[in-house]
C-alpha positions in Angstrom: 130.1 128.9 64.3 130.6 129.6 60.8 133.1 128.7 57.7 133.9 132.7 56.3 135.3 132.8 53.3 136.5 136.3 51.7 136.2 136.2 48.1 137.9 139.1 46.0 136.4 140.6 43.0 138.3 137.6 40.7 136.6 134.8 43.0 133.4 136.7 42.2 134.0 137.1 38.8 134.6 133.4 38.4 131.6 131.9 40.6 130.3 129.1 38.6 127.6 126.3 39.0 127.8 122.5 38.2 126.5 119.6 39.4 127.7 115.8 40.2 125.7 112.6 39.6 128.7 111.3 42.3 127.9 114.0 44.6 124.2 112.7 44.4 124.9 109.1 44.3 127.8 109.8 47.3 124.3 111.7 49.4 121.9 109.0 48.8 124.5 106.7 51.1 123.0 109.1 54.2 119.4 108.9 52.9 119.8 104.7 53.2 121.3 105.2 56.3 118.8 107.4 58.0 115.4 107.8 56.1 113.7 110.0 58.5 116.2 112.7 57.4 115.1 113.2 53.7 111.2 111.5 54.1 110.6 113.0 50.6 112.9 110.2 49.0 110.9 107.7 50.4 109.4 106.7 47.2 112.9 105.8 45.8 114.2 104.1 49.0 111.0 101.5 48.4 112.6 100.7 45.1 116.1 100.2 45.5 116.1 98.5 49.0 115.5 95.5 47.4 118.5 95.6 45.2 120.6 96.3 48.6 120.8 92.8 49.4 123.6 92.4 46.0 125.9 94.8 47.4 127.8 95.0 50.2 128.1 98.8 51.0 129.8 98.5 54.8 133.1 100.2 54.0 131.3 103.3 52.0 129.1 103.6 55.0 131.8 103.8 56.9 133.8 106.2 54.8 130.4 107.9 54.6 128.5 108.4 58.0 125.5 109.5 58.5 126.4 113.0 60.2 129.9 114.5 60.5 132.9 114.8 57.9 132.5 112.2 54.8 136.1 111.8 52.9 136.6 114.3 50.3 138.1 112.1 47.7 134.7 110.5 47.5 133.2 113.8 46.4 135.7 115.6 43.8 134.5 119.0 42.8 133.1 118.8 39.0 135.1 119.9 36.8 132.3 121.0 34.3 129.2 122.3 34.7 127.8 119.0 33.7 129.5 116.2 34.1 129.4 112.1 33.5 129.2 109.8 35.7 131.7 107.5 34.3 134.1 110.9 34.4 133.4 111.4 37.8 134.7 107.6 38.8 137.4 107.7 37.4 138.6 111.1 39.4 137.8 108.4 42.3 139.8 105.7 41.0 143.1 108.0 40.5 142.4 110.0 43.6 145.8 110.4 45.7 146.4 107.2 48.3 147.8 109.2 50.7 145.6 112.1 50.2 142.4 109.3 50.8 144.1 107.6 53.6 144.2 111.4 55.4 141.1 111.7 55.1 139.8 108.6 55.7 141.2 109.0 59.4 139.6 111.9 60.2 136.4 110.3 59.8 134.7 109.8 63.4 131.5 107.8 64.4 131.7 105.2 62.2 132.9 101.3 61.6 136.8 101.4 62.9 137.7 98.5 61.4 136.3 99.2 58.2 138.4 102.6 58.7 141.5 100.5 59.7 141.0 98.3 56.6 141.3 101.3 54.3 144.1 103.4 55.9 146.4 100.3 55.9 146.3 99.9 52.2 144.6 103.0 50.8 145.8 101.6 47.7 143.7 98.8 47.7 140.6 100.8 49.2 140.6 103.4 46.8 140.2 100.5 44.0 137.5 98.9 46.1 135.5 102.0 46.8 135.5 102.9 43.5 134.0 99.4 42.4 131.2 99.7 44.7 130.3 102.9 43.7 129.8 102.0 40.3 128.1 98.8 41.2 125.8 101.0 43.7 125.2 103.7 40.8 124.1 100.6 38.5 121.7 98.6 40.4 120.4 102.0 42.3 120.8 105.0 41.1 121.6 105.4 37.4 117.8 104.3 36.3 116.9 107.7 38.4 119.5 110.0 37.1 117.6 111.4 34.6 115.0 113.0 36.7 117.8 114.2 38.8 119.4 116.1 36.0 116.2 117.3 35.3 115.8 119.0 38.7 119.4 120.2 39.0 119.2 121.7 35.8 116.3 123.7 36.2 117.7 125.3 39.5 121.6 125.7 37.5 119.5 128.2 34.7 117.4 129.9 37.3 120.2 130.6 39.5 122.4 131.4 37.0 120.1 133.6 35.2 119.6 135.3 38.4 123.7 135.7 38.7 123.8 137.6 35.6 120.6 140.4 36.0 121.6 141.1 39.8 125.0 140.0 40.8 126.1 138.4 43.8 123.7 139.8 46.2 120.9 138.7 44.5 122.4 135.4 43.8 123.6 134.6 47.8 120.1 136.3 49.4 118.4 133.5 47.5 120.4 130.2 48.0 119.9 129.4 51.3 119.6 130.7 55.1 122.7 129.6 56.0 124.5 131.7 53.5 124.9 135.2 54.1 127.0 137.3 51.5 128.5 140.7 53.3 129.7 142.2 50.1 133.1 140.9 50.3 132.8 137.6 53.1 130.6 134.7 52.5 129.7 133.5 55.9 128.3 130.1 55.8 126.6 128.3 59.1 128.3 124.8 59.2 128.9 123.3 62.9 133.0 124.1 62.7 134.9 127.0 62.3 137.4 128.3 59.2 138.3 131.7 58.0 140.4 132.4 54.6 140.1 133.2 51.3 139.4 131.2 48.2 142.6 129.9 46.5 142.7 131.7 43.0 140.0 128.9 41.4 136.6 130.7 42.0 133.7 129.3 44.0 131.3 126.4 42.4 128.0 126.1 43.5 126.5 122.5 43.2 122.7 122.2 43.9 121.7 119.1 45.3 118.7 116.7 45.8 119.7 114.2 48.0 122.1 116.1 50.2 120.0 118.7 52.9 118.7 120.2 54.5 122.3 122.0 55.7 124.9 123.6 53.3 128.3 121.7 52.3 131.8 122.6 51.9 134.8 121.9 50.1 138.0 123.7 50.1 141.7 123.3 49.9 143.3 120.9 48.6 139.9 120.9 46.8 138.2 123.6 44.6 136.4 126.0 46.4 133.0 124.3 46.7 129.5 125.1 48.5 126.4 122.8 48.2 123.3 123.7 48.6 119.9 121.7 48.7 118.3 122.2 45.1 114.7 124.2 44.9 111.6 121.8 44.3 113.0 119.1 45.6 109.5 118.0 46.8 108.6 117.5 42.9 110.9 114.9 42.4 109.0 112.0 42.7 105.8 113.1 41.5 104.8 110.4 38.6 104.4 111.7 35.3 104.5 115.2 33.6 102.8 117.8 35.2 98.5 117.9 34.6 97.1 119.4 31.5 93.7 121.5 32.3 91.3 120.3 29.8 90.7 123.6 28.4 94.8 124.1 27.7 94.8 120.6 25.9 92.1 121.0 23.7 93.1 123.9 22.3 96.7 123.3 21.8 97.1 119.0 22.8 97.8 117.3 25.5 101.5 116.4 25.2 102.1 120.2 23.8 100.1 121.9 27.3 102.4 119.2 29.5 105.4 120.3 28.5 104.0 124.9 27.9 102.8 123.7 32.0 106.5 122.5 32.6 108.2 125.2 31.3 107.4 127.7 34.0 111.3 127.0 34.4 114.0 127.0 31.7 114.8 123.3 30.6 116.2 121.9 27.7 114.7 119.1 25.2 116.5 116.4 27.1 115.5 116.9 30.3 111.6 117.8 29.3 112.2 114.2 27.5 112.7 112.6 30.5 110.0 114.2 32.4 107.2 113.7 30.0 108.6 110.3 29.0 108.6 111.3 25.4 111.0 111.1 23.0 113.6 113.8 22.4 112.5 114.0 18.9 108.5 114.2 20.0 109.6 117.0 22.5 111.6 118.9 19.8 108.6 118.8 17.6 106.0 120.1 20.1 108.7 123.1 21.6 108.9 124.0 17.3 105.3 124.2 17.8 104.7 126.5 20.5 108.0 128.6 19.5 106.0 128.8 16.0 103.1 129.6 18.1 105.0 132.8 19.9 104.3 130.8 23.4 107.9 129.7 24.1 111.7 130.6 23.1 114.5 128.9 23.0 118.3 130.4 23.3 121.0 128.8 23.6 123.4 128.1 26.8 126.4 126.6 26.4 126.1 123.8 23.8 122.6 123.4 24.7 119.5 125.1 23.9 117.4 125.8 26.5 113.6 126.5 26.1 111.2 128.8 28.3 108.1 130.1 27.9 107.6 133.8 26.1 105.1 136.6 28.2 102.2 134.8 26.0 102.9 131.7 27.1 103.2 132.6 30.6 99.5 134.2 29.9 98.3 131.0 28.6 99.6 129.0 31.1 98.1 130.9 33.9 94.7 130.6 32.5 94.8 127.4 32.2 
């Protein structure tokens, strides 16, 4: 069983990649639910599940079970490649009533009466979901985002980089096994069956870290949308920066071989900020260093400037 999708050389040309702190937030709901499905996040699950006891999360859970269809107007494909959180919430708050009622009774496996309570005023239980979502992202998740963006972001400039020097084929042999890219029909293994085209918006791509190990999809009346579980997702909650050999540091600094170590994939100031738990004006200083130094570069994406390591630093790096 398979979800085909034939994608014409405009829905190729416009493949994009973005990723959603709701779509993350919406994933963790299944991670509470069933731990033993995503053991690497154990380390966060033993810090928020004492917050759990403040919010009463029953009718997400329900909207969100943990295996079959969640409702799409939880999840709205992002609109940019990076967007807010609080822009994200408020695409649930004005999400159609109707629309969210459809869709919440498709939803199978889960608390009926919480299901009943929703379709009989979705109204009302788009406003409510919406509040618990923010008070969920608040007291659990938005302390965490940062290294979450941090991860994303990395796979968005590899992938993407990988997009532009080979193409499609390239960019669909690498996402995942369940993805397989003919040439013309993407053929994605998901346990139902659908066969069309996209709908004149493109594809985006959305890695994630909390949603896996299977693929994701999104279509009509949606954008196009396929998620895919993020690369190094087993890094996430290692504490600290990455370990300076002693060698590395004492010729160049500590904080300076951290972040030359941590660069092995494309990042920007912010997120190596986060990482390193330095300040973004510390971490611009020490990337001016090592781009004075010829062992990293920075070029700009975007509105951002993203920094990797030059052939040198690589060098450098691997004798460390």
């Amino acid at each position: 069983m398979a979800v085909t999708w034939v994608l014409k050389p405009e829905d190729v040309a416009r493949i994009r990649f973005a990723f959603s702190p709701m779509w993350e937030l919406v994933a963790s709901l299944r991670t509470l639910q069933g731990p033993s499905r995503q053991s690497i996040h154990l380390p966060w699950l033993k810090a928020v599940r004492p917050r759990l006891a403040g919010l009463d999360l029953a009718e997400l859970f329900a909207l969100v079970p943990p295996n079959g269809y969640i409702a799409d107007f939880i999840t709205p494909p992002p609109d940019t490649p990076m967007p807010e959180f609080a822009a994200e919430l408020d695409r649930v708050r004005s999400a159609d009533p109707e629309q969210a009622g459809a869709e919440a009774a498709k939803i199978e496996g889960t608390d009926r009466a919480m299901i009943e309570r929703f379709t009989a005023d979705p109204e009302a239980g788009v406003a409510r979901v919406a509040a618990t979502l923010e008070a969920y992202w608040e007291a659990c998740f938005s302390e965490f985002w940062p290294r979450v963006y941090g991860l994303l972001e990395r796979d968005v400039l590899r992938r993407s980089r990988q997009l532009a020097q080979g193409g499609a084929h390239e960019l669909f042999a690498a996402l995942d096994p369940a993805v397989v890219w003919t040439g013309e029909r993407l053929l994605i293994d998901r346990p139902w069956c659908e066969a069309g085209g996209l709908h004149g918006d493109g594809l985006v791509l959305v890695p994630s870290a909390f949603w896996g190990p299977a693929v994701a999809v999104m279509t009509a009346p949606y954008q196009s949308m396929l998620v895919y579980p993020v690369l190094g997702v087993g890094t996430l909650w290692e504490q600290g920066p990455p370990p300076a050999p002693g060698a590395l540091a004492a010729l160049i600094g500590r904080s300076r071989a951290q972040i030359l170590l941590a660069l092995a994939d494309p990042t920007t100031t912010s997120a190596l900020a986060a990482r390193m738990a330095l300040t973004p004006g510390a971490v611009s200083q020490h990337l001016g260093v090592l781009s004075d130094g010829g062992l990293a570069v920075g070029m700009r994406v975007g509105k951002q400037v993203v920094y990797r390591r030059t052939p040198t630093g690589d060098t450098l790096a691997g004798h460390a």
